[in-house]
DRENVEX-338457 format. One record per residue (C-alpha): x, y, z. Coordinates in Angstrom, 2 decimals. Layout:
REM DRENVEX-338457
<node><X>X</X><Y>Y</Y><Z>Z</Z></node>
...
END
This chain:
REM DRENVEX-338457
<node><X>-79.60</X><Y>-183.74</Y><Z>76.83</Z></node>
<node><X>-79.38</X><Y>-185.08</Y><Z>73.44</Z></node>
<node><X>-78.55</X><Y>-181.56</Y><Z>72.05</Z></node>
<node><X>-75.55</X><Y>-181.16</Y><Z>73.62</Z></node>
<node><X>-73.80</X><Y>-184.64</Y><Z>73.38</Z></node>
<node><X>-74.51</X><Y>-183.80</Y><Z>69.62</Z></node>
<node><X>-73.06</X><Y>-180.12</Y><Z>69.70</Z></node>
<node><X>-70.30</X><Y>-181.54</Y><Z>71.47</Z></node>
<node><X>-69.77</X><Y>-184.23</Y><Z>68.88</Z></node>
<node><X>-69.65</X><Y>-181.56</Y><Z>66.37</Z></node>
<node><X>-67.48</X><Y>-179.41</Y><Z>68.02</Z></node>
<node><X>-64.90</X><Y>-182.59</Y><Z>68.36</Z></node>
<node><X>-65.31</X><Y>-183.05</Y><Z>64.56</Z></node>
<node><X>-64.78</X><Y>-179.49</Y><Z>63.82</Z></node>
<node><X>-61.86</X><Y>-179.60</Y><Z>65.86</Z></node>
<node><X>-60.67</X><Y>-182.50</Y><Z>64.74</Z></node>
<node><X>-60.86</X><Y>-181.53</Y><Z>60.88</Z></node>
<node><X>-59.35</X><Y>-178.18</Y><Z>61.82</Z></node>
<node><X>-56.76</X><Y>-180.05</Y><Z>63.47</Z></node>
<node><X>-55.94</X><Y>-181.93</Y><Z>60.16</Z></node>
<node><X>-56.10</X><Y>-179.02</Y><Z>58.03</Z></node>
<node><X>-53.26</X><Y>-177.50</Y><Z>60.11</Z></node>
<node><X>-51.06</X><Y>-181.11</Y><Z>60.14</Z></node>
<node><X>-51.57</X><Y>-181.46</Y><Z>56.27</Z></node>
<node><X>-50.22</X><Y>-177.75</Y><Z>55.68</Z></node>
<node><X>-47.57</X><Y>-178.49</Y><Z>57.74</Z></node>
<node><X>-46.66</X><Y>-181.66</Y><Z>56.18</Z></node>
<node><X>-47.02</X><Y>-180.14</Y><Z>53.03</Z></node>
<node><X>-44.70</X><Y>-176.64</Y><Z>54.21</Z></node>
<node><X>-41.97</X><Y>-179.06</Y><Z>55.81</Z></node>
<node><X>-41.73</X><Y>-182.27</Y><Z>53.49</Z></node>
<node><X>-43.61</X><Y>-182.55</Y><Z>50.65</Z></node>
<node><X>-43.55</X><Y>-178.57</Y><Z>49.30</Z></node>
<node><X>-39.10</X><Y>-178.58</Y><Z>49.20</Z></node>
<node><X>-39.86</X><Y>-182.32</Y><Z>47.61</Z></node>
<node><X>-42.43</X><Y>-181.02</Y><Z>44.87</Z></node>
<node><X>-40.07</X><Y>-178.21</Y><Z>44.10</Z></node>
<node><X>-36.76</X><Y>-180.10</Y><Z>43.66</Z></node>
<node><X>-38.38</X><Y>-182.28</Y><Z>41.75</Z></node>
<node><X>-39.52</X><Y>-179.56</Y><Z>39.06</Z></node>
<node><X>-36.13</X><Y>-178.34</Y><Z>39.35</Z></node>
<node><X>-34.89</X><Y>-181.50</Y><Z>38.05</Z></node>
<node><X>-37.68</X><Y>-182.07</Y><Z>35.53</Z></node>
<node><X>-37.11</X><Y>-178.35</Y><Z>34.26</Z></node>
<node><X>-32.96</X><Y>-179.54</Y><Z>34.31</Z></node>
<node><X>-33.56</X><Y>-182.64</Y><Z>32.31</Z></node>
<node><X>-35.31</X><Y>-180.92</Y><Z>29.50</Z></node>
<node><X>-32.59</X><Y>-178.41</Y><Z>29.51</Z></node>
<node><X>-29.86</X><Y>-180.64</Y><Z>28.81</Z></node>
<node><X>-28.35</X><Y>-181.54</Y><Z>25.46</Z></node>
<node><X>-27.43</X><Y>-184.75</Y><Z>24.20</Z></node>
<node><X>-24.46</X><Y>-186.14</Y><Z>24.70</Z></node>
<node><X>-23.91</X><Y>-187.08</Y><Z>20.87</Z></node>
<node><X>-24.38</X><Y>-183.19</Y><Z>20.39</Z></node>
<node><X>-21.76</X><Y>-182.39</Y><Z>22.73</Z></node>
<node><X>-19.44</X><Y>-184.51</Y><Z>21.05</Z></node>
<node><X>-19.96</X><Y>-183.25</Y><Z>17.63</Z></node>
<node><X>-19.41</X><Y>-179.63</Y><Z>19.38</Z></node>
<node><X>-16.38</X><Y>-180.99</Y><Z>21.22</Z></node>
<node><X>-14.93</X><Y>-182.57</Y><Z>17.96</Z></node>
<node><X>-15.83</X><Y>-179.20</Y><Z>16.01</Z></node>
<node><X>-13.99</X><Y>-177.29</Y><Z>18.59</Z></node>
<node><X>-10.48</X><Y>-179.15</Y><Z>18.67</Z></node>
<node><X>-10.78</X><Y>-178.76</Y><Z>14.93</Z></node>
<node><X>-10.82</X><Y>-174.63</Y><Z>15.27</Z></node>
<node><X>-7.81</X><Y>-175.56</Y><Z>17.51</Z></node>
<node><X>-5.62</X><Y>-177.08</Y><Z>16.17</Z></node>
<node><X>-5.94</X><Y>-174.86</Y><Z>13.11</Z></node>
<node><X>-5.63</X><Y>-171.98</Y><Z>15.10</Z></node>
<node><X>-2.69</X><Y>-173.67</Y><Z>16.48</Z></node>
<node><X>-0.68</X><Y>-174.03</Y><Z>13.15</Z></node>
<node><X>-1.45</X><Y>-170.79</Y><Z>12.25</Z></node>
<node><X>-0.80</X><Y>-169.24</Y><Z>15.66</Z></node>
<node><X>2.07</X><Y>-172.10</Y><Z>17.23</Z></node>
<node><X>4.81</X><Y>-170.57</Y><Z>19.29</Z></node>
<node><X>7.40</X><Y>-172.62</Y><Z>16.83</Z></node>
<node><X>9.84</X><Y>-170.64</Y><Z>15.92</Z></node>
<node><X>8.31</X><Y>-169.46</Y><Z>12.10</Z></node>
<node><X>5.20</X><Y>-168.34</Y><Z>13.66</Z></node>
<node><X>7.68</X><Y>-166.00</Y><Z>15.86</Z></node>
<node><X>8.02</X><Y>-164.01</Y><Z>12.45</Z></node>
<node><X>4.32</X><Y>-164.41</Y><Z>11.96</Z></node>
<node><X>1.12</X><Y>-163.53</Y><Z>14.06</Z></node>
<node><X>2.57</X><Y>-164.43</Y><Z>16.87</Z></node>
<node><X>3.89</X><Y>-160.90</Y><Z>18.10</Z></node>
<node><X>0.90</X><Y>-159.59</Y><Z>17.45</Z></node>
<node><X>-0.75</X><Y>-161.63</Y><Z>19.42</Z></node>
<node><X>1.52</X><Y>-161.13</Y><Z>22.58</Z></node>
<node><X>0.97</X><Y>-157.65</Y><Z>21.77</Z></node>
<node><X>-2.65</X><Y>-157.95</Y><Z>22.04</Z></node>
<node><X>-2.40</X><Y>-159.95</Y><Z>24.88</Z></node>
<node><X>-0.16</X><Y>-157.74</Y><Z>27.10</Z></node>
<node><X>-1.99</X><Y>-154.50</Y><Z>26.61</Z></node>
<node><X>-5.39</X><Y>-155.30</Y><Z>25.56</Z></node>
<node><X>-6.61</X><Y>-156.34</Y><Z>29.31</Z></node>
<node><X>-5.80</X><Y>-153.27</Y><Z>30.60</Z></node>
<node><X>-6.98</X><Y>-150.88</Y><Z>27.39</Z></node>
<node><X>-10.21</X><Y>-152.78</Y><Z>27.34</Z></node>
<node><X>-9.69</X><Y>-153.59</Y><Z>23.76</Z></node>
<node><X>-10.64</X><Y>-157.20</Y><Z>23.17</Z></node>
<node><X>-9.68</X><Y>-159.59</Y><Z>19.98</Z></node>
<node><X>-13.14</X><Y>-160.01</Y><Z>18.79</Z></node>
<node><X>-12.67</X><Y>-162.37</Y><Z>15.63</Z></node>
<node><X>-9.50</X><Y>-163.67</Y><Z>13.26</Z></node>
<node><X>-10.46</X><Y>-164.38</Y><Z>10.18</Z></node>
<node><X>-8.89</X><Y>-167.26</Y><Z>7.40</Z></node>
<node><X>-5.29</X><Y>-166.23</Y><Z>6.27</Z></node>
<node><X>-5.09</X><Y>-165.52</Y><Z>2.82</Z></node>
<node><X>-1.37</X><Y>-167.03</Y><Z>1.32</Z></node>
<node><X>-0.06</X><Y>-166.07</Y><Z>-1.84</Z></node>
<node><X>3.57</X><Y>-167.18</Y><Z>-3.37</Z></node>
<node><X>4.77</X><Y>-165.25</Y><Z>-6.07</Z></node>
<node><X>8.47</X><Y>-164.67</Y><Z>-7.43</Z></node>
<node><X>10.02</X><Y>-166.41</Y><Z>-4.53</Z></node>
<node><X>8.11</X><Y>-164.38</Y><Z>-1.96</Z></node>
<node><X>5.36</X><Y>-165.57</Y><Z>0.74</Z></node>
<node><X>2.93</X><Y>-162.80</Y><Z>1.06</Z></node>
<node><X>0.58</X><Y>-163.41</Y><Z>4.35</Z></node>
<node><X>-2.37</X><Y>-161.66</Y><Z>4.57</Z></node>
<node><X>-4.80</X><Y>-162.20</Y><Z>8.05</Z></node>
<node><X>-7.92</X><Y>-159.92</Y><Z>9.03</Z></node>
<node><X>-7.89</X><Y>-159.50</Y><Z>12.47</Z></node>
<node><X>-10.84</X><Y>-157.85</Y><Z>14.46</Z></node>
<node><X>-11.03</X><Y>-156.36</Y><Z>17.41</Z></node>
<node><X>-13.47</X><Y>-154.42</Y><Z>19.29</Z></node>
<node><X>-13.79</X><Y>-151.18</Y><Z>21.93</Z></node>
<node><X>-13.69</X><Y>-147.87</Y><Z>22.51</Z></node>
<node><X>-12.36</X><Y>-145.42</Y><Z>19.73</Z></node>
<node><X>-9.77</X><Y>-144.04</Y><Z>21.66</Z></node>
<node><X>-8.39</X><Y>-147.43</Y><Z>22.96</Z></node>
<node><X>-8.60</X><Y>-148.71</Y><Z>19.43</Z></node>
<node><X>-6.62</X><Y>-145.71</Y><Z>17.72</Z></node>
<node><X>-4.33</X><Y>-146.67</Y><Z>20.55</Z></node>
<node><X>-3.72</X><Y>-150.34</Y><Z>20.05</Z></node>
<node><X>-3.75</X><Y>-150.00</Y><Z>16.28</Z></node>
<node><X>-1.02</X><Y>-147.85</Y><Z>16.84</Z></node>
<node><X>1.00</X><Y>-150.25</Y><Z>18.49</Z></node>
<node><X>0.39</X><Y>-152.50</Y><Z>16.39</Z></node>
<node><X>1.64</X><Y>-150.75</Y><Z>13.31</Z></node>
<node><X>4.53</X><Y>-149.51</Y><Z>15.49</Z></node>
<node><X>5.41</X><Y>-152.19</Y><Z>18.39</Z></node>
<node><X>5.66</X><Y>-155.52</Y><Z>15.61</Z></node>
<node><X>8.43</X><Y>-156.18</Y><Z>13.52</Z></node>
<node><X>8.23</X><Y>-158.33</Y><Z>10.76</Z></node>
<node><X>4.33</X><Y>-157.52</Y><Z>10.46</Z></node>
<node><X>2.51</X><Y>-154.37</Y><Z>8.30</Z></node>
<node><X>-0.49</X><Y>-153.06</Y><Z>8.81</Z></node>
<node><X>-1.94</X><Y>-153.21</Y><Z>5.48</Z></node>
<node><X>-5.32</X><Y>-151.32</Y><Z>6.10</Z></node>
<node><X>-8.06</X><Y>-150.91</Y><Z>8.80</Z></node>
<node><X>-11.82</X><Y>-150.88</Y><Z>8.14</Z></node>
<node><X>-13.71</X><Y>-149.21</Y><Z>10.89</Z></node>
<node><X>-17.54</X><Y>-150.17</Y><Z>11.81</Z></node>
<node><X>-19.87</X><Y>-148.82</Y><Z>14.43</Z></node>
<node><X>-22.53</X><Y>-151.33</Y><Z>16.08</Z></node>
<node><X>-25.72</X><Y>-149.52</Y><Z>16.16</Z></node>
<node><X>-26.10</X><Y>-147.93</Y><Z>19.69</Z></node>
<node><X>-28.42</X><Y>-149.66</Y><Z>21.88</Z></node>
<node><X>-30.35</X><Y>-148.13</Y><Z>25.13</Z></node>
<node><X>-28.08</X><Y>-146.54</Y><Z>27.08</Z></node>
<node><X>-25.26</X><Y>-148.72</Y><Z>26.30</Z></node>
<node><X>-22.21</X><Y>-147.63</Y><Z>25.61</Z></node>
<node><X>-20.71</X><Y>-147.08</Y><Z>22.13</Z></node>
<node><X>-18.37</X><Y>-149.87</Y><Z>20.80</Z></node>
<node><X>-16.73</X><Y>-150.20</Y><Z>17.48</Z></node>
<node><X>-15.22</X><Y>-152.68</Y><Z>15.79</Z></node>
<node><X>-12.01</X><Y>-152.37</Y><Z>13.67</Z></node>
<node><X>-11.09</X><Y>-154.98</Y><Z>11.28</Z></node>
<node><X>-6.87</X><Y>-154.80</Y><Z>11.07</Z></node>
<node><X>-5.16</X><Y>-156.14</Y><Z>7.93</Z></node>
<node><X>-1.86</X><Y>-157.66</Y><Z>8.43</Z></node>
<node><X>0.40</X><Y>-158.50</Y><Z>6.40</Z></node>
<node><X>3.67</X><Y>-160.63</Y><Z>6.14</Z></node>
<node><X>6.39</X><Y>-160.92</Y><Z>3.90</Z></node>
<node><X>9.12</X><Y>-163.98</Y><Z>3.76</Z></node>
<node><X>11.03</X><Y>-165.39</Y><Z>1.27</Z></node>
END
């Protein structure tokens, strides 16, 4: 008789620590499992971020670029005989070519004899037929602006990407 009330007492402690194994994994599945993960998230966030003083600097750096792009690129009216077409130009038909503006380099400036010679190296990047094409209009669609020369470079190929190049445009300006 004293075998079985202590079988049975077993059997309600195995059942009852079975029965708390299952509630803990539950608990675990429904509360504290999405609560452990969202806050790794935000641990693996917070050492992702940058400093605020960094962003600044980058900030400040940026609107620097800008505004010098600005004065050399403005839409006042002595930029109109400047970069500016070219520009537009670029803008209105390199979406659809898929040739993209991939750098501008520093103008060069040089007065001599009464005459303002403006020189800027301007890159862009795609395929070789669409760039043939847009240096074409380029040289042809811009008044007030010569194409000076054009260096062509090929990026090396990578796996089974395709083939871009990259064609360096030097324009030129002339004003008195």
């Amino acid at each position: 008789m004293n075998r079985t009330a202590l079988s049975t007492y077993r059997n309600r402690l195995l059942l009852l620590v079975a029965l708390s194994i299952v509630l803990i994994g539950l608990f675990w599945k429904k509360k504290l499992g999405p609560t452990f993960h969202t806050w790794q998230q935000q641990q693996k966030g917070q050492a992702d971020t940058i400093p605020l003083a960094q962003l600044e600097g980058e900030r400040a750096r940026l609107l620097m670029k800008s505004t010098v792009l600005d004065q050399q690129f403005g839409s006042d009216s002595a930029s109109r005989i400047g970069w500016q077409p070219v520009l537009d130009l670029l803008a209105d038909r390199g979406a659809g070519s898929g040739v993209a503006l991939a750098g501008v380099a520093v103008e060069h400036a040089l007065e001599q004899e009464g005459l303002l010679v403006r020189t800027l190296p301007l890159s862009l990047q795609g395929r070789t037929a669409d760039l043939v094409n847009m240096i074409d209009a380029v040289e042809h669609g811009t008044s007030g602006v010569h194409l000076l020369a054009v260096e062509m470079q090929a990026k090396e190929n990578t796996y089974n990407g395709p083939r871009r190049l990259t064609a360096t445009l030097y324009l030129q300006t002339i004003s008195r």
